[in-house]
C-alpha positions in Angstrom: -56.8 180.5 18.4 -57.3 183.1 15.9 -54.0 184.5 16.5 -54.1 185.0 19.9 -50.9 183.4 21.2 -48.9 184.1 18.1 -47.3 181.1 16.4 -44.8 178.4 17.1 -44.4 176.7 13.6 -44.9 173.5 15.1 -48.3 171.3 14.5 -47.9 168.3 17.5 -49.4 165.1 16.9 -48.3 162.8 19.2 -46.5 162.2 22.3 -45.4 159.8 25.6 -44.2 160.6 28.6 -41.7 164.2 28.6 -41.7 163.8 24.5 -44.3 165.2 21.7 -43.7 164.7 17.6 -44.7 167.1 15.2 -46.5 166.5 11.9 -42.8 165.6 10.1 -42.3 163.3 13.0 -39.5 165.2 14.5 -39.4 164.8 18.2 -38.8 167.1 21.2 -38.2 167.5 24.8 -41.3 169.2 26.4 -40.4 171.3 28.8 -43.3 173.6 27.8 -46.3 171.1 28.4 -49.3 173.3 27.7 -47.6 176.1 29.9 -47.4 173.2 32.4 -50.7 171.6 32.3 -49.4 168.7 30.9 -47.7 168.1 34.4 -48.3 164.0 34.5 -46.4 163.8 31.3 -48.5 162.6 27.5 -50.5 159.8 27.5 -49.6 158.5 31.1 -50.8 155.1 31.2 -52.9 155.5 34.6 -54.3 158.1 33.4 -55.5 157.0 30.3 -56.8 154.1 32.0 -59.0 156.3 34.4 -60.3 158.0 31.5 -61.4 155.3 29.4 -63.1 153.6 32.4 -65.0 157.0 32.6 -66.0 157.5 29.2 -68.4 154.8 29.3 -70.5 156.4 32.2 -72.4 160.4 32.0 -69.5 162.3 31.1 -71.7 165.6 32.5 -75.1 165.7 34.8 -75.0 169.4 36.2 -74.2 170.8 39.5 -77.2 169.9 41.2 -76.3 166.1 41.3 -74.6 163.8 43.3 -71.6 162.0 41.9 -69.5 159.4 43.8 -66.2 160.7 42.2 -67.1 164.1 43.3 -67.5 163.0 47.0 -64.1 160.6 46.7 -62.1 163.1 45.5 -63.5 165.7 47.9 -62.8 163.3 50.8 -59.1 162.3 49.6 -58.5 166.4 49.0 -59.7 166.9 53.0 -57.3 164.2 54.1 -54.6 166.4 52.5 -56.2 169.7 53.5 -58.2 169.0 56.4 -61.1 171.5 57.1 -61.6 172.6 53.9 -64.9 173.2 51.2 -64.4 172.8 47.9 -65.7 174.5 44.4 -65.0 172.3 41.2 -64.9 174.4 37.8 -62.6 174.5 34.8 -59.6 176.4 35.4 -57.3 178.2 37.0 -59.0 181.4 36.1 -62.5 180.4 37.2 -60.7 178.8 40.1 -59.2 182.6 41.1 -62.9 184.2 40.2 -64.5 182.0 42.8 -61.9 182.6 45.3 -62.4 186.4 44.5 -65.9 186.1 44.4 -66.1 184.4 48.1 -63.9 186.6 49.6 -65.9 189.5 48.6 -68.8 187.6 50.0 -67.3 186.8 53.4 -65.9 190.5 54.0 -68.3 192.3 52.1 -67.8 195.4 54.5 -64.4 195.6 53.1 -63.5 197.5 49.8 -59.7 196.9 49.3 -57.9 194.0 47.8 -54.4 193.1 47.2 -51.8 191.8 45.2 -48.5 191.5 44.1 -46.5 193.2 41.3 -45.4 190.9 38.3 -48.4 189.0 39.5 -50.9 186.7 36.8 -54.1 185.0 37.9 -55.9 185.3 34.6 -57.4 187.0 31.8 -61.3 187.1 33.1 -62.1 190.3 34.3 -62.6 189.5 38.1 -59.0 187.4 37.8 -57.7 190.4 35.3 -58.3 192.8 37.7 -55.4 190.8 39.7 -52.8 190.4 37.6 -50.1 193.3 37.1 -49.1 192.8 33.7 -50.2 196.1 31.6 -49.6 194.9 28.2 -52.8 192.2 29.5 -54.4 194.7 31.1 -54.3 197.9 28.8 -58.0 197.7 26.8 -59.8 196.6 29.9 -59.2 199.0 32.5 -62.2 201.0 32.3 -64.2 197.4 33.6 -61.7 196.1 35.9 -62.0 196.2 39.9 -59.7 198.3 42.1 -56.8 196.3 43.1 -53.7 197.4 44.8 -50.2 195.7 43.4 -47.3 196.3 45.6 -44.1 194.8 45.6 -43.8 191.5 48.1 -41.5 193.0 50.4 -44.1 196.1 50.9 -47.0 193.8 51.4 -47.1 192.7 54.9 -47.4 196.9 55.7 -49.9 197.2 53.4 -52.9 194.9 54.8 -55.1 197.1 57.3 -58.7 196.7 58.2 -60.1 197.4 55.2 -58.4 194.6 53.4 -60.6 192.0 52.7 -58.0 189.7 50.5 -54.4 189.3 49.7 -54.0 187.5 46.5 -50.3 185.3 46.5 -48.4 182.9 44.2 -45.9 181.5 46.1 -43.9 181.2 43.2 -44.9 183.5 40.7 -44.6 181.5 37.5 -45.7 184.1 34.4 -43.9 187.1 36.6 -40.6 185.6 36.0 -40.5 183.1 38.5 -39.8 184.2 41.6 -40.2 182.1 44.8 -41.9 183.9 47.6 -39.3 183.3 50.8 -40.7 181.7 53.8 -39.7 184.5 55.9 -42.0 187.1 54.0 -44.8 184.6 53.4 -45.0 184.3 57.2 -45.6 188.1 57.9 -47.7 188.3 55.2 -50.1 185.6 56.9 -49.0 187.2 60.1 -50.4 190.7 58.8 -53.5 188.8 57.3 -54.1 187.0 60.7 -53.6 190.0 62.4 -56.3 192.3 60.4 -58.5 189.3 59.1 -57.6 189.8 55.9 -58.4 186.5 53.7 -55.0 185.1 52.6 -55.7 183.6 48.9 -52.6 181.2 47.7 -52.9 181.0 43.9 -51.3 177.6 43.0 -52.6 177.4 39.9 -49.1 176.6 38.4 -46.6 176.1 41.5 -49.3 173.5 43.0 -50.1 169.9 42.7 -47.0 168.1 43.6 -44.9 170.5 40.7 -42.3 172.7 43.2 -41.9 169.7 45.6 -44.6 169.6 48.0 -48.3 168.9 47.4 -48.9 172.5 48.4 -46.8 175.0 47.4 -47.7 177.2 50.2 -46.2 175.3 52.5 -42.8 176.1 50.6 -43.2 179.5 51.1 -44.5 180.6 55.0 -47.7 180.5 53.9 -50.7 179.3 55.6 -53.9 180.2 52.9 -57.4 180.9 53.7 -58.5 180.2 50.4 -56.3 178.2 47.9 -56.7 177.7 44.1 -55.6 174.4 42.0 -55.5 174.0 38.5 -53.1 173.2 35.2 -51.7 169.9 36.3 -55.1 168.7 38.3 -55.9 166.4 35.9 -53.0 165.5 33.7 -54.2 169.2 31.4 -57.8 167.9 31.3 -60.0 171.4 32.3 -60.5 171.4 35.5 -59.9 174.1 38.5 -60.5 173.5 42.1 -61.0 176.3 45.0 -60.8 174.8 48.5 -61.3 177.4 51.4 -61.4 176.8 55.4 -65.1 175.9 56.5 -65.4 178.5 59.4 -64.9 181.5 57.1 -68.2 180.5 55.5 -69.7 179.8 51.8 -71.3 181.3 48.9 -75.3 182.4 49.7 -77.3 179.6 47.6 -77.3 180.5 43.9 -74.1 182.9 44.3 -71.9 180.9 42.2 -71.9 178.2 39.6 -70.3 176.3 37.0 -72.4 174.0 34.3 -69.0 171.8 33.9 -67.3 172.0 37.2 -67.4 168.8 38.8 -67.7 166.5 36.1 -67.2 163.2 36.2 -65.2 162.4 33.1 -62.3 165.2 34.0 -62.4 164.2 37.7 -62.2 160.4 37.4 -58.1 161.6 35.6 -58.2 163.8 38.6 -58.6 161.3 40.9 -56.4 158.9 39.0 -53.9 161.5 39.3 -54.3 162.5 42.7 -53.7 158.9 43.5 -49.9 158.6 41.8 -49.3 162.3 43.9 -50.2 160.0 46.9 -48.1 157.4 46.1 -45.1 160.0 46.9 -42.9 159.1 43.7 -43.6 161.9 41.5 -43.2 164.7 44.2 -39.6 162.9 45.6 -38.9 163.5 41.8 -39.8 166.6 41.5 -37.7 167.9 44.6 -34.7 166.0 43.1 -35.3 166.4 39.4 -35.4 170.1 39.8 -32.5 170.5 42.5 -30.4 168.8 39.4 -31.9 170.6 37.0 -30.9 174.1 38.8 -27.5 172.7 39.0 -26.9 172.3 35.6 -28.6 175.8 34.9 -26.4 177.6 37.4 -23.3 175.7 35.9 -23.7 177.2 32.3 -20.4 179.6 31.3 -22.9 182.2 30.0 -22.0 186.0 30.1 -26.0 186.3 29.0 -27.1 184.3 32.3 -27.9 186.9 35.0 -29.7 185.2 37.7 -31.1 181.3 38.0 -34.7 180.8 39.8 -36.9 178.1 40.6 -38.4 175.1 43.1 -39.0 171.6 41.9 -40.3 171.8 38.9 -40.9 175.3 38.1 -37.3 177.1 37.2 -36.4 180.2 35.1 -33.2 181.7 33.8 -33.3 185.3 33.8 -30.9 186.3 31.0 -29.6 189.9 29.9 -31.4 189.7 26.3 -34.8 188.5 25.3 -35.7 185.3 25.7 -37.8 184.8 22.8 -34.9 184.6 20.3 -33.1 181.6 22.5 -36.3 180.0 23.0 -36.9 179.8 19.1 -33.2 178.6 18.7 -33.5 175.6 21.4 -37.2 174.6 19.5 -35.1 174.4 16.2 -32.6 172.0 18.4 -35.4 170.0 19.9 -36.1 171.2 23.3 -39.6 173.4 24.4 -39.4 175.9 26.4 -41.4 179.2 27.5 -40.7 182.5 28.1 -41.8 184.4 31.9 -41.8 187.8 30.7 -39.2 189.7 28.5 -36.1 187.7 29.7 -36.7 184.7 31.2 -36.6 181.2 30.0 -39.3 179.2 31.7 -38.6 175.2 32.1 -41.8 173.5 33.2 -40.8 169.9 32.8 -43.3 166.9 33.5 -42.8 164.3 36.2 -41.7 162.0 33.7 -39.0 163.8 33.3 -35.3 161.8 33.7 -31.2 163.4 34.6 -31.2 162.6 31.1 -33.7 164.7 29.9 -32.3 167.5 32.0 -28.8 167.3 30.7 -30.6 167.6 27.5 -32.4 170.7 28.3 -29.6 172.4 30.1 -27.0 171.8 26.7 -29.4 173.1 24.4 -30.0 175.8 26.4 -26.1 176.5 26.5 -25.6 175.6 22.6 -28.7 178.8 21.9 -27.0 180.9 24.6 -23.5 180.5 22.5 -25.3 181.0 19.2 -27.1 184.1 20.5 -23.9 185.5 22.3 -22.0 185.2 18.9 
């Protein structure tokens, strides 16, 4: 990726369930999975299954053309979210760029947009514009949009009749990973309702089934006009979905696209996975899994542990040095992890994931917090 990312060291060639192997065969607990795209676990045997099934029919045919898959999913999505239209693309940036894009297009008489500080919805321009982060930011600010970031507690006072959208992760994942309370996210869609402000839920990484819920939103007071999927749709397969309330409206014809979005190869594994969410299993795990998992976290005797965050599946540990160096140590020990920010070690575990598996993760952690503390 032409350097983009920096480098890990680590060339992965295989994996099952919560566990990839490197080149030398070594294996590790992934608690990383493709900065939690890979939120069904590796090689999950359903999905697999969808996926071969698909391969042997049009993998691609173009927006313009009916595919059952498209309309099943569509229909099982509205049983979940009743009410709702839906854009299929290819992530969770182009997922945020149509959401910005509509809103724009629905209050067009409206010139301010918001967000939150330590927020990330993506490195396009439109979704740049949106994120906080000024080390991401720096060489494009001359191109980007006008958006207001304010801290969550100011938002609520900050939506007025020239608001047109309020941008939200109810738990900001790439910020550090801090859950929005239920108590703010109500008078944020309180202050949205009140001003008709659109109310945009990025659950790009929180959603899915990953923090306990389907819906993150619903964690968090929040009741979104507009609400963006991605990551985990599809077992990490590309794929981004924006689903939005009917009444507010739609795109004018020709006033969006995607040559990829909808096709049926990604969202026959979307389906596939869709239907193990419905079977209630992976998101009673998640709740659980993640409650334990927190436990643990909270129970390490670490001077360099300053605060523990999280829901379900989604949990940091804010420490008082960089996270990078602990994060390099619990690699060389077999554990993946990522970093949210300067100091926080981000856990982003797969559904697959076991007490087992936790224990694991929470010890190494402790063994690189010892090491680094020494």
């Amino acid at each position: 990726m032409s350097g983009l990312y920096g480098s890990r060291g680590l060339t992965i060639v295989s994996g099952s369930g919560a566990f990839v192997r490197d080149g030398a065969g070594k294996e590790y607990l992934d608690f990383y999975c493709g900065s939690g795209a890979a939120l069904f676990g590796h090689a999950h045997p359903r999905l697999r299954e969808a996926l071969a099934n698909a391969s042997g029919r049009p993998w691609t045919i173009g927006p313009g053309m009916g595919a059952e898959v498209r309309d099943r999913l569509k229909a099982r999505l509205n049983r979940l979210l009743p009410g709702r239209s839906l854009f299929y693309c290819n992530s969770g940036t182009e997922s945020i760029e149509a959401a910005l894009k509509l809103a724009v297009a629905l209050r067009p008489e409206r010139r301010k947009i918001l967000a939150l500080r330590r927020a990330f919805h993506g490195r396009t321009l439109g979704a740049l514009a949106l994120t906080f982060n000024p080390q991401y930011r720096r060489s494009w600010t001359h191109l980007l949009a006008p958006v207001l970031h304010v801290r969550p507690e100011e938002l609520p006072g900050a939506v007025d009749g020239d608001t047109a959208a309020v941008f939200v992760e109810p738990i900001q994942g790439e910020g550090g990973v801090h859950p929005l309370s239920a108590s703010l996210g109500a008078a944020i869609g309180a202050a949205c309702a009140r001003t008709g402000a659109l109310l945009v839920c990025d659950e790009v990484q929180c959603g899915w089934g990953r923090c306990g819920a389907f819906s993150a939103s619903s964690l968090a007071g929040l009741e979104p006009d507009i609400l963006c999927f991605a990551k985990g749709v599809a077992g990490g397969l590309p794929v981004g979905l924006t689903l939005w309330k009917k009444e507010l409206g739609d795109f004018a014809p020709g006033g969006h696209g995607s040559t990829y979005g909808g096709n049926p190869l990604v969202l026959a594994v979307a389906e596939a996975a869709l239907g193990l969410l419905e079977e209630g299993t992976p998101i009673a795990g998640a709740r659980s899994g993640g409650e334990y998992f927190r436990k643990l976290l909270k129970g390490i005797d670490s001077p360099l542990i300053a605060e523990v965050r999280g829901m379900g599946l989604l949990n940091g540990v804010e420490l008082t040095v960089k996270a990078a160096p602990v994060i390099r140590r619990m690699q060389r020990n077999g554990v993946l992890a990522l970093p949210a920010g300067p100091s926080v070690v981000r856990f982003l575990p797969p559904f697959p994931a076991v007490r087992e598996d936790f224990d694991r993760a929470a010890a190494v952690l402790a063994d690189a917090l010892k090491a680094e503390a020494a």
